[in-house]
Backbone bond lengths (Angstrom), bond angles and torsions (degrees), N, CA, C in turn:
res aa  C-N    CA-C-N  psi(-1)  N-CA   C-N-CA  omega(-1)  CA-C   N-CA-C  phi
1 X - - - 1.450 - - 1.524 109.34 -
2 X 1.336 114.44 137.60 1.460 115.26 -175.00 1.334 115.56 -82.68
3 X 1.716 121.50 136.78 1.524 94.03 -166.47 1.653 108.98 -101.68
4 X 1.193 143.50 119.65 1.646 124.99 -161.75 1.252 99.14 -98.19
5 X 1.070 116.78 -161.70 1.716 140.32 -172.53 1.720 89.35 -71.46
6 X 1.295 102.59 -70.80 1.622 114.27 -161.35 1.844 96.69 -55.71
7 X 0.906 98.57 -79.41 1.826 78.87 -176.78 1.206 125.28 -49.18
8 X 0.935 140.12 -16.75 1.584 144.82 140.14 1.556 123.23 -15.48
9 X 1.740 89.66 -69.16 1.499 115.71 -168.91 1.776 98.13 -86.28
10 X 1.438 124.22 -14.25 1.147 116.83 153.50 1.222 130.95 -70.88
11 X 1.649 113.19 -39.00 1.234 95.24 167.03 1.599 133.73 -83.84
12 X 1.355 119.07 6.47 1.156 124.14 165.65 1.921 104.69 -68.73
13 X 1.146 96.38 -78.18 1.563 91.18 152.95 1.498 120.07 13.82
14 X 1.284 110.10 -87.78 1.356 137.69 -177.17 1.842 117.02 -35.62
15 X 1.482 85.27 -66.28 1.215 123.84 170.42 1.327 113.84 -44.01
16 X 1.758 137.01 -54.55 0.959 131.18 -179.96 1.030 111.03 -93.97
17 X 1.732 131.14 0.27 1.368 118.34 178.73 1.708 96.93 -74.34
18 X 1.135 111.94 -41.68 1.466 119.47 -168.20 1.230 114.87 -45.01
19 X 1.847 121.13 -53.94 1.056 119.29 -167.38 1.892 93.49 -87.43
20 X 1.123 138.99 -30.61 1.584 106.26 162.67 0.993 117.66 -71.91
21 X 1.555 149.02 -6.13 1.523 147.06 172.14 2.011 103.63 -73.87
22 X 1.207 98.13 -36.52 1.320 108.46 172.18 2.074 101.36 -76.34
23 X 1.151 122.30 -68.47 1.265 115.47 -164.51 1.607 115.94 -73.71
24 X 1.281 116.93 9.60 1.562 119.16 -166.22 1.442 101.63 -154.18
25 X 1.425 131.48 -22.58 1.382 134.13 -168.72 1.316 111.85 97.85
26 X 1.407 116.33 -177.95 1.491 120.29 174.91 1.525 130.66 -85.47
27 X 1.619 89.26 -40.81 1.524 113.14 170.97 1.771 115.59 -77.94
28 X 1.716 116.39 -26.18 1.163 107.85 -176.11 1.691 114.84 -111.10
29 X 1.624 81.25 42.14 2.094 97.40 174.48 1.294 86.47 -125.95
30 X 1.559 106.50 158.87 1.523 122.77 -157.16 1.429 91.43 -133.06
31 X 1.400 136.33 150.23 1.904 120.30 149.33 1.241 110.47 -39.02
32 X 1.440 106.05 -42.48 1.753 106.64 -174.80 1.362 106.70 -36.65
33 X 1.245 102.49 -57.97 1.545 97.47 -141.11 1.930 88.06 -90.45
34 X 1.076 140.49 -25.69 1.468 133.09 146.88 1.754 122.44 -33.66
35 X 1.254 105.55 -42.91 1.455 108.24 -166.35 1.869 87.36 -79.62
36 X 1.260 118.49 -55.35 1.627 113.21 -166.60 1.651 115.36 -47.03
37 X 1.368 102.49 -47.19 1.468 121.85 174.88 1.897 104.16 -51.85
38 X 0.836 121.61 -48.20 1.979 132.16 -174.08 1.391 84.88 -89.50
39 X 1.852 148.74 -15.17 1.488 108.02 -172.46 1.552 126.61 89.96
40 X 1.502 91.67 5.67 1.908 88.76 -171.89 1.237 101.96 -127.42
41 X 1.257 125.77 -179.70 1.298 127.17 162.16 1.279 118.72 -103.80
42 X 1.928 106.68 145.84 1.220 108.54 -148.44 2.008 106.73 -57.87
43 X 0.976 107.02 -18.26 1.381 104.20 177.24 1.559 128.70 -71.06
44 X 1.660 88.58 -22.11 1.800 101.34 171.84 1.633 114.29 -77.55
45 X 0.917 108.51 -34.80 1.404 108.86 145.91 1.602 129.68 -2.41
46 X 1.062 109.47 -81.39 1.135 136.77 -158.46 2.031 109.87 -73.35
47 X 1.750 92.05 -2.17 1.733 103.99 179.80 1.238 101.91 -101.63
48 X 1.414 106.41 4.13 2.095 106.71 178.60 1.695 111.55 -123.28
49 X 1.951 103.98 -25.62 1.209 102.31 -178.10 1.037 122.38 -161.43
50 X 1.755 140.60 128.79 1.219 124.45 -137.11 1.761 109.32 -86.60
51 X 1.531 126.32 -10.45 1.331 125.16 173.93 1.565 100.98 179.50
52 X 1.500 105.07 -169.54 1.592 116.45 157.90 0.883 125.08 -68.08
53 X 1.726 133.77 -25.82 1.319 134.95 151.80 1.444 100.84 -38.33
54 X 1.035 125.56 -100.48 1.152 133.51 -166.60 1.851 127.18 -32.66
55 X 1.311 113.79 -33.41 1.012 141.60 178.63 1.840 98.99 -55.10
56 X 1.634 100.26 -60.45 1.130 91.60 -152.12 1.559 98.12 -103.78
57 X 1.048 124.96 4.79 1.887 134.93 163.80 2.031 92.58 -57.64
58 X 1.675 102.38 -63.98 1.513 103.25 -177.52 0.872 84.76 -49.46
59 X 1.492 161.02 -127.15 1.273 156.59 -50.61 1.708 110.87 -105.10
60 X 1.479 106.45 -43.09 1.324 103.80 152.80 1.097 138.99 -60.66
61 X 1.587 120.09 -19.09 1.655 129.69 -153.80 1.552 96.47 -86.19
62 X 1.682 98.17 -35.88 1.488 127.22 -155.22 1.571 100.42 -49.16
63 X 1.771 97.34 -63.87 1.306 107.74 171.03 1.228 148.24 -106.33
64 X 1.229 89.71 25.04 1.822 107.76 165.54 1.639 90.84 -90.53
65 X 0.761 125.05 -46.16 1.668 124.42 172.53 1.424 116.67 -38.40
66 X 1.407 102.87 -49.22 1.221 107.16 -175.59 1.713 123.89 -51.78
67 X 1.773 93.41 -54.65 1.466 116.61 179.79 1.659 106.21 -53.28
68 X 1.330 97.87 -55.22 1.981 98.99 -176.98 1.574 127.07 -37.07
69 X 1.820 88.96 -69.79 1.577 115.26 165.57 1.892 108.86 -31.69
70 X 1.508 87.62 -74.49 1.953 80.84 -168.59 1.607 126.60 -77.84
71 X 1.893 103.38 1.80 1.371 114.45 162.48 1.599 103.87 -70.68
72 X 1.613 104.83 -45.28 1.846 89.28 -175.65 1.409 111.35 -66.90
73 X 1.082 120.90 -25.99 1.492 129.46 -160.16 1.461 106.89 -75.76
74 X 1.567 113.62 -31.96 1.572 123.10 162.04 1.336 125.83 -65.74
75 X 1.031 119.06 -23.75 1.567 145.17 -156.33 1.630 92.44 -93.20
76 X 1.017 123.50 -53.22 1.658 129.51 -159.74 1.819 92.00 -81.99
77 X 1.225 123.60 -27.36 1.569 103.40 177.51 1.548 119.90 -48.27
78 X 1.046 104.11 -178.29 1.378 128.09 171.82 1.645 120.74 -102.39
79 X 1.535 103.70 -1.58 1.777 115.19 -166.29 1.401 89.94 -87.75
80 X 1.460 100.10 155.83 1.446 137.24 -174.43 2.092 88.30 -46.34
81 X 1.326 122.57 -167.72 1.335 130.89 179.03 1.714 92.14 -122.55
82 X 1.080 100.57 -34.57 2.077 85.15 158.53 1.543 125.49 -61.79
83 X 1.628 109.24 -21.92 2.059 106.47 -168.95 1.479 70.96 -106.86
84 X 1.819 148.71 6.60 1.178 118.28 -177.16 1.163 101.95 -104.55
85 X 1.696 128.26 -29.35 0.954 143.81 150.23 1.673 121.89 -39.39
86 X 1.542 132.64 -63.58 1.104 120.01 159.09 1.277 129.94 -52.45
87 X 1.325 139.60 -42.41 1.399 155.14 143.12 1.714 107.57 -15.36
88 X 1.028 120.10 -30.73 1.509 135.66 -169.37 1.827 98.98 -103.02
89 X 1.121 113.05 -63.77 1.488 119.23 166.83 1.818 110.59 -37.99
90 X 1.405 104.69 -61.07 1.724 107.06 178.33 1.108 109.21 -70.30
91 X 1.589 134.82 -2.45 1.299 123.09 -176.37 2.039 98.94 -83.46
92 X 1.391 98.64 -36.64 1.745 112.36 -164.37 2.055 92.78 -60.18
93 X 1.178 90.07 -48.34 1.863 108.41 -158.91 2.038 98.89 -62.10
94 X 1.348 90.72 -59.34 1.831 95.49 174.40 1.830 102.34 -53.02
95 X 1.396 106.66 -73.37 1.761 101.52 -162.56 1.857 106.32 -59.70
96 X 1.430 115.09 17.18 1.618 107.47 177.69 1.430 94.57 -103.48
97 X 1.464 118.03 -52.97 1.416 127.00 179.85 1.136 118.10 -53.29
98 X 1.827 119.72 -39.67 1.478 121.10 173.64 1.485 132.25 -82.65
99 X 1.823 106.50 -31.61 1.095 102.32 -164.62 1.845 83.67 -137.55
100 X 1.092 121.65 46.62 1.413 118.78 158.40 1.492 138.37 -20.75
101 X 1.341 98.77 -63.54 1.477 93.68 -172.83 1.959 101.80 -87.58
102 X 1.053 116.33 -8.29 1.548 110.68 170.88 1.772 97.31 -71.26
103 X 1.316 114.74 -56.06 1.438 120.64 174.37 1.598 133.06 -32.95
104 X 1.448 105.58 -40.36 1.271 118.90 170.67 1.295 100.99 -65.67
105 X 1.324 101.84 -64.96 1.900 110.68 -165.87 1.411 102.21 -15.11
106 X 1.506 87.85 -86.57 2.270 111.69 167.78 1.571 95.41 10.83
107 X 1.854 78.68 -89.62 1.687 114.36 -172.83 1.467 120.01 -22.41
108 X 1.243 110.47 -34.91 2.220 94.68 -163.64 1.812 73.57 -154.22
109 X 1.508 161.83 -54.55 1.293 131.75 -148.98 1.621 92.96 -88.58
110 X 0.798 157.50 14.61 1.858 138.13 -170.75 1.458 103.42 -75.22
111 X 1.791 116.58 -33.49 1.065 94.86 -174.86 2.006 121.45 -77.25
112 X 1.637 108.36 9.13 1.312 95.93 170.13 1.854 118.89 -85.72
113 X 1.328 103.85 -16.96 1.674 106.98 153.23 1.636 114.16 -6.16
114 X 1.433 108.19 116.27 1.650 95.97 154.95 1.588 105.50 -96.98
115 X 1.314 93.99 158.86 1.598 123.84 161.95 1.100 106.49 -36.84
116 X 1.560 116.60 138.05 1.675 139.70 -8.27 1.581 93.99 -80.14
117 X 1.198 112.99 -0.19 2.354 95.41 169.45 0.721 111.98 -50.17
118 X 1.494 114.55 -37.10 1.860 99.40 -140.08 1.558 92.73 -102.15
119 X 1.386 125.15 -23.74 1.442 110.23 159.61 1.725 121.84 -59.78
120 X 1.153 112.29 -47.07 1.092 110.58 -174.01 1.893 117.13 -79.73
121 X 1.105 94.73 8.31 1.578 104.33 179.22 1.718 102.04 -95.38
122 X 1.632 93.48 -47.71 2.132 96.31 177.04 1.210 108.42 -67.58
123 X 1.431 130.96 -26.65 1.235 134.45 157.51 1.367 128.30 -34.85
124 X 1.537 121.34 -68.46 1.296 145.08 146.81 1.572 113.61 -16.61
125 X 1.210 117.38 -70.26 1.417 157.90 -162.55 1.947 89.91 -51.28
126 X 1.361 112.37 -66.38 1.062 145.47 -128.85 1.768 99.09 -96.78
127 X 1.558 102.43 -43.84 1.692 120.62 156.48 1.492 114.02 -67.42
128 X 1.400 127.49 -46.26 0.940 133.54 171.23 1.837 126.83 -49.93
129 X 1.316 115.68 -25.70 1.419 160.00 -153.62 1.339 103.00 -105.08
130 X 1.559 99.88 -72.88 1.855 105.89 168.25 1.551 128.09 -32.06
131 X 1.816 85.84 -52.13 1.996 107.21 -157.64 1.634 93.32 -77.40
132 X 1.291 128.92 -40.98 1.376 141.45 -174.75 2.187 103.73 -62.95
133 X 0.991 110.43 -53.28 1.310 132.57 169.47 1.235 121.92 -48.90
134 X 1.829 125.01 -47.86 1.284 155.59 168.63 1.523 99.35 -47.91
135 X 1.611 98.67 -70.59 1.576 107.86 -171.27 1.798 121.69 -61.75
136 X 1.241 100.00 -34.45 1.750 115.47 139.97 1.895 113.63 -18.90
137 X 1.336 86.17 -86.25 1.577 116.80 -163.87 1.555 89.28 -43.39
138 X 1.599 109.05 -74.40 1.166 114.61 -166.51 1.597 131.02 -47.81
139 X 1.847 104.12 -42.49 1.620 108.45 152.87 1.758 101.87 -32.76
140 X 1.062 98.29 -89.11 1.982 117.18 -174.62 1.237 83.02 -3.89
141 X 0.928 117.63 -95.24 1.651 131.12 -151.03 1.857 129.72 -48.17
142 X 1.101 82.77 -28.70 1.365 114.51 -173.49 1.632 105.40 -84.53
143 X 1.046 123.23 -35.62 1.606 142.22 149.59 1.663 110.30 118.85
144 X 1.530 106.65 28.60 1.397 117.89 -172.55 1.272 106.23 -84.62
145 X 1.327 121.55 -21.17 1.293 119.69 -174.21 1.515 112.01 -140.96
146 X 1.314 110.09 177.48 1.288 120.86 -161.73 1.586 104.16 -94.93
147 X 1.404 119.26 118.66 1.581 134.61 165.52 1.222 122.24 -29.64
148 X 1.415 95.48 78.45 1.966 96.28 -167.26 1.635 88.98 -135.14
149 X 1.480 134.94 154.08 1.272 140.42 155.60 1.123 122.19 -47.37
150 X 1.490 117.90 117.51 1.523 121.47 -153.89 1.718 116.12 -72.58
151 X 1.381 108.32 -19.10 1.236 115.79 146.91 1.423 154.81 -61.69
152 X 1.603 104.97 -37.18 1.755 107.09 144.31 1.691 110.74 -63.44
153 X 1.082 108.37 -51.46 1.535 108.11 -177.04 2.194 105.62 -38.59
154 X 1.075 99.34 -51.43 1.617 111.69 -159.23 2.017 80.00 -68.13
155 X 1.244 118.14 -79.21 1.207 120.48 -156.60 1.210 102.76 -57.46
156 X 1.418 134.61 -13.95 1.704 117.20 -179.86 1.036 112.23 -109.83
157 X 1.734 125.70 20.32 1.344 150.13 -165.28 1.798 88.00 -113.01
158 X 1.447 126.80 -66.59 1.318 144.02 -178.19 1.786 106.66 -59.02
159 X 1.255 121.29 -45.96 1.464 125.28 174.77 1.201 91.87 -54.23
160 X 1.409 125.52 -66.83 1.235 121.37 -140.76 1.316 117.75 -58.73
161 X 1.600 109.98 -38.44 1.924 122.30 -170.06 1.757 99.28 -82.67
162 X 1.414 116.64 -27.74 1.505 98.30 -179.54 1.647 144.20 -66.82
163 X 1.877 88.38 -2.08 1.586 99.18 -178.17 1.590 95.13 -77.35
164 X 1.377 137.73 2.33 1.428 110.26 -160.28 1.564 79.06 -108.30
165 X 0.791 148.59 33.78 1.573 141.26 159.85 1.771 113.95 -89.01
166 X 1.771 95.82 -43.91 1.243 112.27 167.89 1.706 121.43 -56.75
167 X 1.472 102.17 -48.60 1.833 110.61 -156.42 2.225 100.51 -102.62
168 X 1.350 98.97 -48.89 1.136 109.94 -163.36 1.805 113.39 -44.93
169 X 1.259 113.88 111.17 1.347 97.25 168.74 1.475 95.17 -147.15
170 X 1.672 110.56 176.73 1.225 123.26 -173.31 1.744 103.62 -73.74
171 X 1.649 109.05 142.79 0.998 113.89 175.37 1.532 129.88 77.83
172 X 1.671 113.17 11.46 1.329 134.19 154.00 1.370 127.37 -45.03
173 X 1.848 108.00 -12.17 1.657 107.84 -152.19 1.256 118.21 83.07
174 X 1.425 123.39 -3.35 1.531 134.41 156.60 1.222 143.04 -128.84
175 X 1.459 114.83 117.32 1.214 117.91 -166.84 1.554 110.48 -56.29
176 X 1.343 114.32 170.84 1.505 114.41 162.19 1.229 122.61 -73.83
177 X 1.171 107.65 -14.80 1.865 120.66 -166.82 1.737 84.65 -95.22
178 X 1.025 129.51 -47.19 1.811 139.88 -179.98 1.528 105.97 -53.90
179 X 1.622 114.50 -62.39 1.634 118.66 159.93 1.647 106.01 -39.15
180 X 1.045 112.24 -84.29 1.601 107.95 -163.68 1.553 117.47 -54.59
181 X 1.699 114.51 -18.96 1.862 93.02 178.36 1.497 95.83 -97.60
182 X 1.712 122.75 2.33 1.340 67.88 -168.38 1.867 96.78 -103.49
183 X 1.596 116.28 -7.86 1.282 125.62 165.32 1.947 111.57 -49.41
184 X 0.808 106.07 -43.09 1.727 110.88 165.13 1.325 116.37 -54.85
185 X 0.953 115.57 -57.08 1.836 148.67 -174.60 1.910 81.30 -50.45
186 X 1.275 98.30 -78.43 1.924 102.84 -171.91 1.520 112.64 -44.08
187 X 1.177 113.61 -59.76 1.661 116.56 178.47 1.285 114.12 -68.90
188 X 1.231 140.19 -62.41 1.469 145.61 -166.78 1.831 101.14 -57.70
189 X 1.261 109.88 -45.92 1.513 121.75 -178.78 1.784 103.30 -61.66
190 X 1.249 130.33 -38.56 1.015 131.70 163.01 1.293 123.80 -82.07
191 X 0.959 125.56 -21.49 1.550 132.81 172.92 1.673 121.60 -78.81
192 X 1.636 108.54 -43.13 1.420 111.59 -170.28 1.880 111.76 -91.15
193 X 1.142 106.74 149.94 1.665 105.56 -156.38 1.685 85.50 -78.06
């Protein structure tokens, strides 16, 4: 794909809507204050992207994509449902550390999405949830893990990685590679029989 000027400056765009949608909310970011942050005027704007709808549809799509893609991509191995299971854990811990403020967005604005996004985003969400849940079940069964409802398992698997969006930053005394083994280390150690 060719990369031009304009998609460039779109995805900067992108980029800073996220981290003020994250640092201000969705509803209490303006173009204004998007366009000042990128350098343009709020009307120039509008030659890279057609609104906040749109803004934040990409931003969700971006990474609901993400989750799907490397859930199927986990799914098709040959690894145990414990290395498919952690593999899924380091996917949450990496895309918080890397792509944070897109992550939040996801996290708490999707529901300002209009229709058909925001269905097809809980949709996403909800498959994503299933396939993660499945691989749960299937550990269970398989005798990799410990006989627990694959649904507390999934949701106290998902609680658990979302505080590092909140706390995690560079230069805590913990690496990112330190965050992710030893957050694995906590859940998997409690999870696997």
């Amino acid at each position: 794909m060719l990369t031009t000027k304009k998609t460039i400056r779109r995805q900067v765009i992108l980029d800073e809507a996220a981290k003020l949608f994250k640092e201000k909310g969705y509803g209490g970011t303006s173009m204004r204050d998007l366009a000042g942050n990128v350098g343009l005027e709020a009307a120039s704007m509008y030659n890279y992207i057609k609104g906040k709808d749109e803004i934040l549809e990409l931003i969700c799509q971006r990474i609901a994509g993400i989750y799907i893609s490397q859930l199927h991509d986990i799914e098709q191995t040959e690894a145990t449902y414990a290395a498919k299971v952690e593999a899924l854990i380091r996917l949450h811990i990496r895309l918080m550390v890397e792509e944070g403020p897109a992550v939040s967005v996801a996290n708490h604005d999707w529901k300002y999405l209009p229709e058909p996004q925001l269905t097809e985003f809980k949709d996403a969400r909800k498959s994503y949830e299933q396939g993660f849940a499945r691989l749960v079940e299937e550990g269970i069964q398989a005798g990799e893990f410990q006989p627990l409802h694959p649904s507390v398992a999934l949701f106290t698997i998902l609680s658990a990685v979302r505080w590092v969006e909140l706390w995690y930053r560079p230069g805590r005394g913990l690496s990112a590679e330190e965050l992710e083994n030893d957050i694995v280390a906590m859940l998997l150690k409690g999870l696997a029989k």
